[in-house]
Each structure stands twice: as C-alpha cells, then as structure tokens.
N, C-alpha and C positions, 0 to 999 in steps of 0.2 A: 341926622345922626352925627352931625358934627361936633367936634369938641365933647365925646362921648365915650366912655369907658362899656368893653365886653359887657363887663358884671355890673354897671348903671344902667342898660341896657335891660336888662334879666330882672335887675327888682323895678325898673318900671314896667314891663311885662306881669311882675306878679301883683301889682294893685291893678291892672287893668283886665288882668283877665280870672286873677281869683282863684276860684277853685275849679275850671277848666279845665281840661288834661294837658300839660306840656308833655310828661313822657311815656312811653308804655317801656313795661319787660315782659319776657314769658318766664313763669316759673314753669318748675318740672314736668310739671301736666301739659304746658304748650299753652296752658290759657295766657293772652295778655294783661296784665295788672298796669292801672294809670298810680300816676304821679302827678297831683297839680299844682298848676302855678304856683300855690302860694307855700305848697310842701315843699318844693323845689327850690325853691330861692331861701326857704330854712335851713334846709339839707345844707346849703352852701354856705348859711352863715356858721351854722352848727361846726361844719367840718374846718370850717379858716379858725374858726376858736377852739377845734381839736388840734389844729396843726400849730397855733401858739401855743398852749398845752405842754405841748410834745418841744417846745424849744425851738420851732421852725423860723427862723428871721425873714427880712427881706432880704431877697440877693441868693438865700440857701437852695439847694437844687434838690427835688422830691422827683424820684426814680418813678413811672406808672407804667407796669408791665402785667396787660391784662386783655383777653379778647372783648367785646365791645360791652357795655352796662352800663346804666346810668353813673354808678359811680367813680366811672371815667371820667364821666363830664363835671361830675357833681364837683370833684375833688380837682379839678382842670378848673372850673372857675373860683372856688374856695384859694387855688394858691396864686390868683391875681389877684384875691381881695387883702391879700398878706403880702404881694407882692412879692414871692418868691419865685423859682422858677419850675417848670415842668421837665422831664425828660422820658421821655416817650419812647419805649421798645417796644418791639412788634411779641404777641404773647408769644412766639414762636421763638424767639432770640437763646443761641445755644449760651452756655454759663461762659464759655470762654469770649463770648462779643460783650454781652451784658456787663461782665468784669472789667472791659476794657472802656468802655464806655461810663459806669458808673465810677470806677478808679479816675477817670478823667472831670468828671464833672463833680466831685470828693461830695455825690450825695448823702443825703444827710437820713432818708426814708426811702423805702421801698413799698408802693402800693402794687400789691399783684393780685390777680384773679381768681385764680385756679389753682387744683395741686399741682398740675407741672410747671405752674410756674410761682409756684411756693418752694419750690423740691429746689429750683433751681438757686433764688432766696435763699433759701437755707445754707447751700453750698457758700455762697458768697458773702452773705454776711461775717463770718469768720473769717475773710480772706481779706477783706478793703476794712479801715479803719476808722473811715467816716460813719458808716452806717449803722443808725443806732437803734432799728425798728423794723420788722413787716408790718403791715398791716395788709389783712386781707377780706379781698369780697365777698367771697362764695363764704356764707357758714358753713359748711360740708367738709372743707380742706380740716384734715388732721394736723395739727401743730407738733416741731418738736421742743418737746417740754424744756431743751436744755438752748431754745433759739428766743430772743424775746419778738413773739410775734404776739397779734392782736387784732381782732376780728372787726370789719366794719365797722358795725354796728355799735361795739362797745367802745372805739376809737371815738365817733359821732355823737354823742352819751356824753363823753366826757367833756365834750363843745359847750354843752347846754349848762354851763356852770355861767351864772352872771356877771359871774366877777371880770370874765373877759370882755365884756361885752365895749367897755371904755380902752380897752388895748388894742382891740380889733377895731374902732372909730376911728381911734387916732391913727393907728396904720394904714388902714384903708383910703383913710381924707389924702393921703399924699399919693395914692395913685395916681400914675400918667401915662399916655401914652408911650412916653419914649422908655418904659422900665422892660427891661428883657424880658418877656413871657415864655417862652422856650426855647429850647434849645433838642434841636431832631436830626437824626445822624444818616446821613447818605454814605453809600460805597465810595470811597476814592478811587483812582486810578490804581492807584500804589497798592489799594487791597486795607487801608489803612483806614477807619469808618470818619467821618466829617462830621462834627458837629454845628451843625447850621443853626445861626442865632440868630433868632425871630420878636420883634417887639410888639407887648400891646397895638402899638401903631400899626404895624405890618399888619396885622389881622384885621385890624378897624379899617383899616384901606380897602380890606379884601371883601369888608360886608358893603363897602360904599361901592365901590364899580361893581358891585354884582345887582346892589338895588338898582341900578341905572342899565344895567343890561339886559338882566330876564324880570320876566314877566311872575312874582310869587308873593302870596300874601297868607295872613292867618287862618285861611280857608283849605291850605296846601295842606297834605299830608306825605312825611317822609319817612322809607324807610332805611335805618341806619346796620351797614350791615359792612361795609367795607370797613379794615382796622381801622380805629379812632388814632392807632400809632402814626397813620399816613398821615401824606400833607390835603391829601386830596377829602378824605373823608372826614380832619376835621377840620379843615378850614368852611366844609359842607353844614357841618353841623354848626358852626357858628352861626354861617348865613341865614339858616332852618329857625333856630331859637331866636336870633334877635327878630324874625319878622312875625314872630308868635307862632309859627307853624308847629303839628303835631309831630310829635319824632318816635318812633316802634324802633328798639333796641334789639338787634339781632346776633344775641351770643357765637350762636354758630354758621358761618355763610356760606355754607353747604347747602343749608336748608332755604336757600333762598327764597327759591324757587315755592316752593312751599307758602313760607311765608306771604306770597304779595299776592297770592289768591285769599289768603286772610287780613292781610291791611289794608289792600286794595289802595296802594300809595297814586298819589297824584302827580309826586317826582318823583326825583330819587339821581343820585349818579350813583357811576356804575363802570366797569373795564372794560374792556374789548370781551376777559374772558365769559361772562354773563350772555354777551350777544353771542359769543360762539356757541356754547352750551346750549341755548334756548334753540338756535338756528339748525342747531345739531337735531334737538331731539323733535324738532316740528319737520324733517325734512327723514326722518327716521320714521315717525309715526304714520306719514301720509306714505312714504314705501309700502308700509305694511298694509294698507288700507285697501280697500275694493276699489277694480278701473274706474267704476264710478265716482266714488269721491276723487280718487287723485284726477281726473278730468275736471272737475267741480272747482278744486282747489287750484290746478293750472289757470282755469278759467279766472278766477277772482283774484288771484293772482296779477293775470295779464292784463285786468279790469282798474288794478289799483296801480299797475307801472304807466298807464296810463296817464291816468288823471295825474298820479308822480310828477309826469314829465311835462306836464302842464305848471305844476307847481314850482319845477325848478326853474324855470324859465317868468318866474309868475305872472301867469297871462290867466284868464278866467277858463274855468275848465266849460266845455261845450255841450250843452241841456242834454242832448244821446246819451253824453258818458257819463254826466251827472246820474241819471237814472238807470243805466248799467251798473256805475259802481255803489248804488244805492239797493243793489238789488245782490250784489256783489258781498255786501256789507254785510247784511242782512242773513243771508243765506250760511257765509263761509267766513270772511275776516273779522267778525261783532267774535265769534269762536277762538278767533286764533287769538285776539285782544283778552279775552277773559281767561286765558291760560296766565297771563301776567297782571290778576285782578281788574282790569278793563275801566281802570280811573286816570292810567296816566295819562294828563295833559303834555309831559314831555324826559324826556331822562336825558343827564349829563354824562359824553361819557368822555374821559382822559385816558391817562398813563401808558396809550402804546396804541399804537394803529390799530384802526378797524378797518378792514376789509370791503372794497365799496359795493360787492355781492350783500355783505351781511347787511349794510346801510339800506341799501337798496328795496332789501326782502322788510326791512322792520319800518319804513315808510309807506310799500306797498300795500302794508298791513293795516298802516294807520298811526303806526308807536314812531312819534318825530325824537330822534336822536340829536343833541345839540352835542356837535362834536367841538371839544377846546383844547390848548396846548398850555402847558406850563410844567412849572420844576418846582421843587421844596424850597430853593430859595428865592421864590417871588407868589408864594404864599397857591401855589399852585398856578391859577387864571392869568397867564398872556393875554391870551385869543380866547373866543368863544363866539359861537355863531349867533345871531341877532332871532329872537321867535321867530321869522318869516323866513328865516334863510334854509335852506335844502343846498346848501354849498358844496356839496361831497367829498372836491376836489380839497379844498384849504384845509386848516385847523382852527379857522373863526377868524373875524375880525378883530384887529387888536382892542384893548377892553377901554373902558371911558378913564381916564385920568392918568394911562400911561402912556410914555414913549418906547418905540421899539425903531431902532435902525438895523441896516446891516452891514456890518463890518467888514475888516480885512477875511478875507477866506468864504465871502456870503456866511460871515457868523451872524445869528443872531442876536441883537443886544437889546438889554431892556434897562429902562428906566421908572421911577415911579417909587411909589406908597409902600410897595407891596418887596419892594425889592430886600434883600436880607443885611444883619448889618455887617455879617463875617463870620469866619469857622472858629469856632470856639480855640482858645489857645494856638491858631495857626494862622498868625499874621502872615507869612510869606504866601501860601496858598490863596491867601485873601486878596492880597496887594493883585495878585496874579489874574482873579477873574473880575474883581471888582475897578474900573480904569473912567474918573472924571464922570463918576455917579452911575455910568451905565455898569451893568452885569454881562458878562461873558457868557453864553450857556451855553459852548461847547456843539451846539446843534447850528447848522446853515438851512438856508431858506431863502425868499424871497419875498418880498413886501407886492401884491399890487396896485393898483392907482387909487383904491376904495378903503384901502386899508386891509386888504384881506392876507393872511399868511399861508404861505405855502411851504412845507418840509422837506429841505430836498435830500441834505445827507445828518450822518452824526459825524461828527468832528469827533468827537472825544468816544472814548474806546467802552464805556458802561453800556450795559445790557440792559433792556426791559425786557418783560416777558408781557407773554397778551394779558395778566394779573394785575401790570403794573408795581412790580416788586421791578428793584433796583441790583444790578449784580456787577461786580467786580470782576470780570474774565480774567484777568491778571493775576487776581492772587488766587483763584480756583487753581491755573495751570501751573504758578509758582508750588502750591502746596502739592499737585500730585504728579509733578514732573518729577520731582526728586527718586520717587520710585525706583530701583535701579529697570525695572522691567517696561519704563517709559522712557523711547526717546525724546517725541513730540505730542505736544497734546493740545485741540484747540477745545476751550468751551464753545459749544452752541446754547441761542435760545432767545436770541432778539425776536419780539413780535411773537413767540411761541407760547403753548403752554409750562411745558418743563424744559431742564438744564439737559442736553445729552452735550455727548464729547467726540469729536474725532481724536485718535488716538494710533500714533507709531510707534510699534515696540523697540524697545532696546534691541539690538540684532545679537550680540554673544549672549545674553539672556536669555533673550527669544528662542534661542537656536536649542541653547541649553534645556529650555522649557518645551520643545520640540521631543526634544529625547525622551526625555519623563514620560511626556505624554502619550510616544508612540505615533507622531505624526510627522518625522524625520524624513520621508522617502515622500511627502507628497509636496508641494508647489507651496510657494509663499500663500501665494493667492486663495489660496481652498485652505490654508493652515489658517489664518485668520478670520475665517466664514465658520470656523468647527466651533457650536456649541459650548463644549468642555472652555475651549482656549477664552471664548468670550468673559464665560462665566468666572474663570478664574482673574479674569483684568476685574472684571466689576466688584467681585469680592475686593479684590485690593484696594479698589476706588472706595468702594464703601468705607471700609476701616479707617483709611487713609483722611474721609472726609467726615466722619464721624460731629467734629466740633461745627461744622457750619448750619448755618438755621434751612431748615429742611426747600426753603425756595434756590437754597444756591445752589444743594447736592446734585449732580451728574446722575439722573437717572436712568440712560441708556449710552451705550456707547458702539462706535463701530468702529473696527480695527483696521487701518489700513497697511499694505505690505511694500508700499516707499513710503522714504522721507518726502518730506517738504526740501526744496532745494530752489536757489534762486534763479538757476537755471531754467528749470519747470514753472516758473513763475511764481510760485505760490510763498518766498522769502525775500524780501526789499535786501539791498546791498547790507545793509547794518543788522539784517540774519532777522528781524522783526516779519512775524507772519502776517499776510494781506489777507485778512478776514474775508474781503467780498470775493476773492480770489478763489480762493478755498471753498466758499462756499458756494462761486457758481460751479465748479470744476468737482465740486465732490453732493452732487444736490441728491442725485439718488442714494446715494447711501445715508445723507439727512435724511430727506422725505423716509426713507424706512424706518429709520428710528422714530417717528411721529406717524406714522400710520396705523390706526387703530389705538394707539396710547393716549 
C-alpha cells in the first residue's frame, strides 16, 4: 500500500473483484440491496464529475451531514478524487453548531440524508453565503420549492456527462497524499467546536498500521453502523474497503442488534455502549429464566472464565477443561454467540472505557474484544491490542509505525502518520498541542516495558460518554448557569450513558420559588427531593438547551441544597470546581440519576 491513494486503492479493488458485493443497504422493507465493485467505483467517478458540474474545485469544502449510506462514502471518496475537502457533522448536529461550523469552513455544498436534516439545510442555506446547493439522499425528503436542493440521484446523472471525464483525469492525476482530505470538528475546552484537519496521508497511515496489526482480509464481513461523521467509524471503513471486505450499511443504530443476527458480521468496531446493552439484556433475560437454565448458564459461564484465565496468561488450556468448556460451548455459549450472528472472529471496541466485568463476560462467551485508545486527531488508533492478547488491564499496544512517549504531567504524546496537521483557522490552539512533531492528547498514562498503554487520568476537562460522543462540560454549564434560578451547575457523563447535571439553586430565587410553590415551612433538604421543584429546573434546562445536539442535552438532574465551597472541598482556590471531588462526594445522588435510565 505504499505510495498509494484512498481512491487508487478502490478502483484497483474494482478490476479485481468485479461484480462482487462491496456494499449492502436495507431499503424500507429491511431487505439488504448489494452494490458492487465495479458500480461502486462508478458511483464515485459519476459523482467527482457531479461535483465539477456543480463548480466544486480543489481545496472547496463539501458539508456531509447524514446518518450512515453508502452515499456517504460514495461522495467521501468522489471529493478526494477532486481533491476537495469533506466536513462531516454528526446527522444529529443542532442548526446553531452546523452554522457555525459550515460559516467556518465557507462550504460551498451541503449533502444531507434525511428530512431532519434537510429541515435543518434549509434553515441555513439562507443564512451563510457560500452555500450554493443541497443535495440529498433519501428520495423521500420533501424539498422546499423556494431552496435549490437536488436529489442524489439526479445530482449523480448529471456526472455521467462525457465531457468531464478529461477535467476529472487531469484533476485527479495530481492527487497526493499531503492534500487536506477533511476536516472533523471536536468539542473544545472553551465550548468553541475544533476543526481537526486530517490529510489523504493521515488516513493512508491509518490503513498501514492497521494492516500490520490485525489480522482481516476479503473474506471479512463488516457491519457499518457507528456515524460515518466519527473518527472512529470512518477511519474503520477505510480499513474495511481497501482490504476488499464486505461492508452492510446501517441507517439506524438502534437496530443494531437486530441487524448482526442478519449480516452475521465477522468484525466490526463498536462502543463501550453496544457491550453494555447486549450485557444488559443477556443478564436480564437469564433473570427471567427457569433455576435450571440460570444454573446452566452460571455453569458455562464459570466453564469459559476458566479456560479465560488460561488465555490471559497464555499458557495451554488443560484436556478436563478443554472438554468441559467444549460441552459448555455446545450446550449454553454457541446460544449466547448467535444472539450477535455467531461469525465474529473479533470486534474493536474504542471511544470510552469498557468495564473489565463487561470484558470479562464477552470473552467468557467466546466474543474476543480488541480494546484500542486514540483521538480524532491521530486518525483514531494509538494502541490496539495484538489478536492474541486478552490484556484487559491496558488500551493496546502502541501501534506499528508510531511513537508515543510520556511527557511532563504523565501526558501522553504521540508521534507518527496518523498524527493531525492543526485546527482549522486556529494556529494558537495548534502551536499549543502540537510541540517538535509530538501531539499533546491532554489524557496521562503509562508506557510499560512491552509497549503496552495504560490510562491513568484525563488531563484536559472533555467528557466521553460510554457512545463515544465527545462533550464540552464547560460550555453546557456556561450556557445554563446564566439561569437566574442556578447558582452552580456540574455536567455529568464521563464513561456514562447520557448527560445528567448536579445542580445548586440560586438561594433568593429558590426561596422565592419556595413561596409559589408552597414548600416554604419545609427543610432545604426535602425542598429539593419535591417532584414539582425538580420538574420545574428541568423544564428550564430544557428550553435553555434547546440548540445543542441531543448527545450533549442534560437529561436528568439532581438538586442539591449547598453550594460547592472551597472550604468543603469541592472548589480549588481560583473558585474552579474539582470534578472527581464532586463526584466521589456526591455518588449517590449520580448513581440515582442513572439507575434504571
């Protein structure tokens, strides 16, 4: 793969493998529909000669804000062979991010999916002055007649004219690696989004140390179900297609679950939240079941943590337990495997700790989890565990062709292919993390002797959730502090499902809203536990957060009846709140807000 473009890659793919299936979708009915190779690699020339058409240069930035479809990818490879660049929002992006974002990068096209994210298109096309076009995927979406939008399909139509085909050569022949291929926007600190600018190179990097590290070939089948907006899911699909592997397109990833009893994937990456859910509902289902099966299911269970622990140590597991856990297999875990189509040889999973119970349980089973660390700007892959390794404890060995040291504060820093070149229009930001070629990642750790990583704290103040969405605590609490009825407010939701909030009321407010209420004669204490009082914070939280994209919104909250004080520990001398403070010191009142939610 050296000295090799994405999209050289794809059309030698499509002479080799023809009329193959590279991709599936489901239409309406849920049935899969293939795409092959050699439609595929048409699609993409088709559409690079819709986007000269359309006026698109090298260098121009094309907005793609859509849940997952081939023509995601289709129009993702189409604007490297033009050389332009991509900008990828999550389909869920409120109209006030997306504005601020495509305002920044003065795109020049908007490809969106769906009607709500037409609806949103719509709004914004009239607002920024670059944007001269929707185009959209789904036939289905209603257009407004007074917007110039234009449907896939007839956008791709207008490619097939000849006469491009000598404007599209000549632009294509000067692709290179070093030409900006996108540019994808992380939470800052500040609240303020980061356009992270990613080169052909940077992804060709990322397909090289992944061929050198895991074990996948044309034989693999993937299913694509994590937003294609992530770093994680598409730097995945790059890997997936140049090795010729089959890729099943998953609009909605809810249906997950669903899904991989019908594609019966071979890989796949995947979040923490996927294992949680699955771990949820197998540990739910066997509740409900007869002593006998759950006795059954303990047993093969305790059959598979066995030989496990043979594994992790890898020493040969012992002919008794061989034939126990073969019996084991057989009976009770070959069941628990075919709830998740019972083909995978192994799943990736990133973007937020997994839980070494949940590891635990989906090894015992037989489903080997390759757990890796990395960030959007180093094209995801740090680390990543070796096929043989059951490491639990690390995040992988660091990967083939990079360097990682640790720096001042046990930061860790990385170096390499993969690394990013800066934040779009924010030199100072850049200067700041990027220091004599290494990357900054704001996270510490430890290297040990073999190469292996270990996560010890986050340095820098951004939230994951166990999804793998990216979140800004800072400008959540900035935006609904202002409230006169908030004095303090922390987000929660590291390693979690959803956003909740601890939250101190304004006291002459409060007292005031005591009144109203009729809860005046009782205790701080039980006035913050009332029902009524809750309800009326969270309506205002609502309103209040209206414009943010529905993974950042504060969906539960618990009221408490002191401040934070630095006295009590929970505010550093310069009044800055100590998160892990707060959050050992107030853990029941989390844990409630996430129990049963």
């Amino acid at each position: 793969m050296e000295n090799q473009l994405l999209t050289s890659i794809i059309r030698e793919n499509s002479i080799k493998y023809g009329s193959r299936n590279a991709l599936f979708y489901q239409k309406s009915d849920k049935s899969w529909t293939p795409i092959s190779w050699t439609e595929f690699w048409q699609s993409i020339q088709d559409t690079a000669k819709a986007l000269l058409t359309n006026g698109v240069k090298p260098g121009d930035k094309v907005a793609i804000m859509s849940r997952n479809m081939p023509e995601w990818t289709i129009c993702d490879y189409a604007l490297q062979l033009i050389r332009a660049v991509s900008v990828p929002l999550f389909s869920s992006t409120s109209a006030a991010q997306a504005e601020y974002m495509i305002n920044e990068t003065e795109s020049v096209l908007l490809l969106v999916g769906e009607q709500e994210q037409y609806d949103v298109a719509d709004e914004l096309v009239r607002k920024i002055s670059t944007l001269r076009k929707i185009v959209v995927f789904d036939p289905n979406v209603k257009f407004n007649k007074e917007t110039p939008s234009e449907y896939f399909s007839d956008f791709m139509n207008s490619g097939r004219d000849t006469k491009y085909d000598e404007q599209l050569q000549a632009v294509s022949s000067e692709a290179k690696e070093q030409d900006l291929c996108s540019i994808l926007y992380t939470s800052g600190t500040s609240g303020e989004p980061k356009g992270v600018m990613l080169s052909v190179g940077n992804f060709m990097h990322c397909v090289r140390i992944h061929d050198l590290r895991i074990t996948i070939s044309d034989k693999d089948v993937s299913l694509c179900f994590l937003p294609l907006s992530h770093i994680f899911e598409r730097g995945w699909t790059f890997i997936a297609l140049s090795k010729g592997m089959t890729s099943y397109y998953l609009r909605n990833p809810k249906e997950v679950v669903d899904a991989v009893q019908v594609v019966k994937p071979t890989v796949m990456c995947s979040v923490p939240r996927f294992f949680e859910k699955t771990y949820e509902g197998v540990n739910s289902k066997i509740s409900r079941s007869s002593k006998t099966k759950q006795a059954m299911f303990k047993w093969a269970i305790s059959m598979g943590g066995k030989r496990f622990n043979y594994l992790c140590i890898k020493q040969p597991v012992p002919f008794g337990l061989r034939i126990a856990y073969a019996i084991a297999d057989k009976l009770v875990l070959s069941k628990g495997r075919a709830v998740l189509g019972g083909n995978f040889r192994f799943m990736v999973c990133g973007g937020a700790a997994l839980s070494l119970d949940i590891i635990h349980f989906f090894e015992q089973v037989g489903i080997h989890i390759k757990i890796g660390y990395g960030l959007t700007e180093t094209v995801a892959s740090v680390t990543c565990l070796l096929d043989d390794d059951i490491n639990t404890n690390s995040v992988g060995k660091v990967m083939p062709l990079l360097e990682v040291k640790i720096g001042e504060n046990n930061e860790i820093m990385v170096k390499g292919g993969t690394v990013f070149k800066g934040y779009y229009k924010k030199p100072e930001l850049t200067a700041e993390v990027l220091k004599d070629g290494y990357f900054s990642t704001g996270d510490a750790g430890r290297l040990d002797e073999n190469g292996y990583l270990f996560l010890t704290d986050r340095i820098k103040d951004i939230i994951k959730t166990s999804s793998g969405k990216y979140i800004a605590p800072q400008k959540i609490e900035s935006l609904l502090s202002d409230d006169k009825y908030i004095e303090q407010i922390t987000i929660i939701g590291s390693e979690r499902k959803y956003v909740t909030a601890l939250v101190v009321p304004a006291a002459i407010a409060f007292d005031e809203l005591m009144k109203e209420m009729g809860f005046e004669k009782i205790k701080k204490e039980y006035q913050v536990k009332e029902k009524a009082v809750i309800e009326f914070y969270q309506k205002r939280i609502d309103e209040l957060q209206k414009d943010l994209s529905p993974y950042e919104q504060v969906k539960k909250i618990a009221l408490l009846p002191a401040e934070f004080t630095i006295q009590t520990g929970e505010l550093t001398p310069s009044l800055k709140i100590k998160r892990r403070v707060v959050a050992e010191q107030f853990k029941e009142e989390i844990e409630n807000m996430y129990s049963g939610g």
